[in-house]
N, C-alpha and C positions, 0 to 999 in steps of 0.2 A: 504494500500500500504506500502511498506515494504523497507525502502530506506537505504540504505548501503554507511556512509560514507567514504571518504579515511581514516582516520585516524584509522578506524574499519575495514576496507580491507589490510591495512597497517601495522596493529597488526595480522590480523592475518594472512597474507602472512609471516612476519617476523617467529612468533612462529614455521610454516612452516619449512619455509628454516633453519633448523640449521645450528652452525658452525661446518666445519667437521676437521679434526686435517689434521696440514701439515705433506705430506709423505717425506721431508726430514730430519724430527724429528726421524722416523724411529726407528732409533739405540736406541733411550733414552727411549724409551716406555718400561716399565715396569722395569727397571734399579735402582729404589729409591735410587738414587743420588746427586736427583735435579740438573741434568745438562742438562733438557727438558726446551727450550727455548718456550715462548709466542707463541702460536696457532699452537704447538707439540703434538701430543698425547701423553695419559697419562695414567696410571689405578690407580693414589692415588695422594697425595701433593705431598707422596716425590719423586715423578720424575721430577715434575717445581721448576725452579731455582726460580719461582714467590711461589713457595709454595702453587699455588691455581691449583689444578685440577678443573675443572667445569662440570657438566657436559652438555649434547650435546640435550637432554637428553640419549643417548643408549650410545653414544660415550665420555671417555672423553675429554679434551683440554685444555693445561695449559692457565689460564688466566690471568692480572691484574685483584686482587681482586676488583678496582671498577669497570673494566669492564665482573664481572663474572658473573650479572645478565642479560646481554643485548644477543640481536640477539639470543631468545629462549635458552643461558645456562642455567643453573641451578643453578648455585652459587657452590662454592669452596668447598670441601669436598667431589667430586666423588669420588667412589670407586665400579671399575670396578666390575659387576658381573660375566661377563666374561671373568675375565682377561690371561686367559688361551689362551683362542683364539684369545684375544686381541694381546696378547704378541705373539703369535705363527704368527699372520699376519703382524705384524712387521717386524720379522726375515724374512718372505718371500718376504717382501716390500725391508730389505735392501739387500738380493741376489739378486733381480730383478734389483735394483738401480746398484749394483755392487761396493757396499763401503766393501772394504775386509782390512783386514792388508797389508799391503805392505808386499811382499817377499824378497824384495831389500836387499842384504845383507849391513850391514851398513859396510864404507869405517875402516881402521882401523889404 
């Protein structure tokens, strides 16, 4: 008989569920500025202001490096394979969003 603990259904539901990147990070994805705020996506360090990309595993997410091994990341050093698309679903995340420049002429 074959008996399954929580603590072993709990890991592995965890590994499961990964963390997926917040889509109001949007704009900072792929930008190597490090102006991607904690659980923004990401496709290297230098887009988190934390300097930790992690990955997701497919996805990355900036993270505190000591929380870059938990909730199935991967630890700090992601780099995107497919950052191309990565980047490119961004841009259509932040059109979706509707975060443009302002056209406001400034007052003078």
């Amino acid at each position: 008989m074959v008996r399954i603990t929580f603590a072993v259904a709990f890991a592995f539901f965890t590994a499961i569920i990964a963390v997926t990147p917040n889509n109001a990070g949007a704009k900072n994805v792929g930008q190597a500025n490090g102006q991607q705020f904690i659980t923004g996506g990401c496709t290297t360090n230098a887009d988190c202001s934390s300097a930790c990309c992690a990955g997701n595993p497919t996805l990355g997410v900036c993270s505190a490096s000591v929380a870059a091994n938990q909730a199935g990341k991967t630890g700090c050093g992601f780099v995107d394979p497919n950052a191309t698309a990565t980047i490119a679903a961004a841009k259509a995340q932040v059109a979706k969003q509707g975060f443009k420049r302002s056209t406001i002429p400034e007052s003078s």
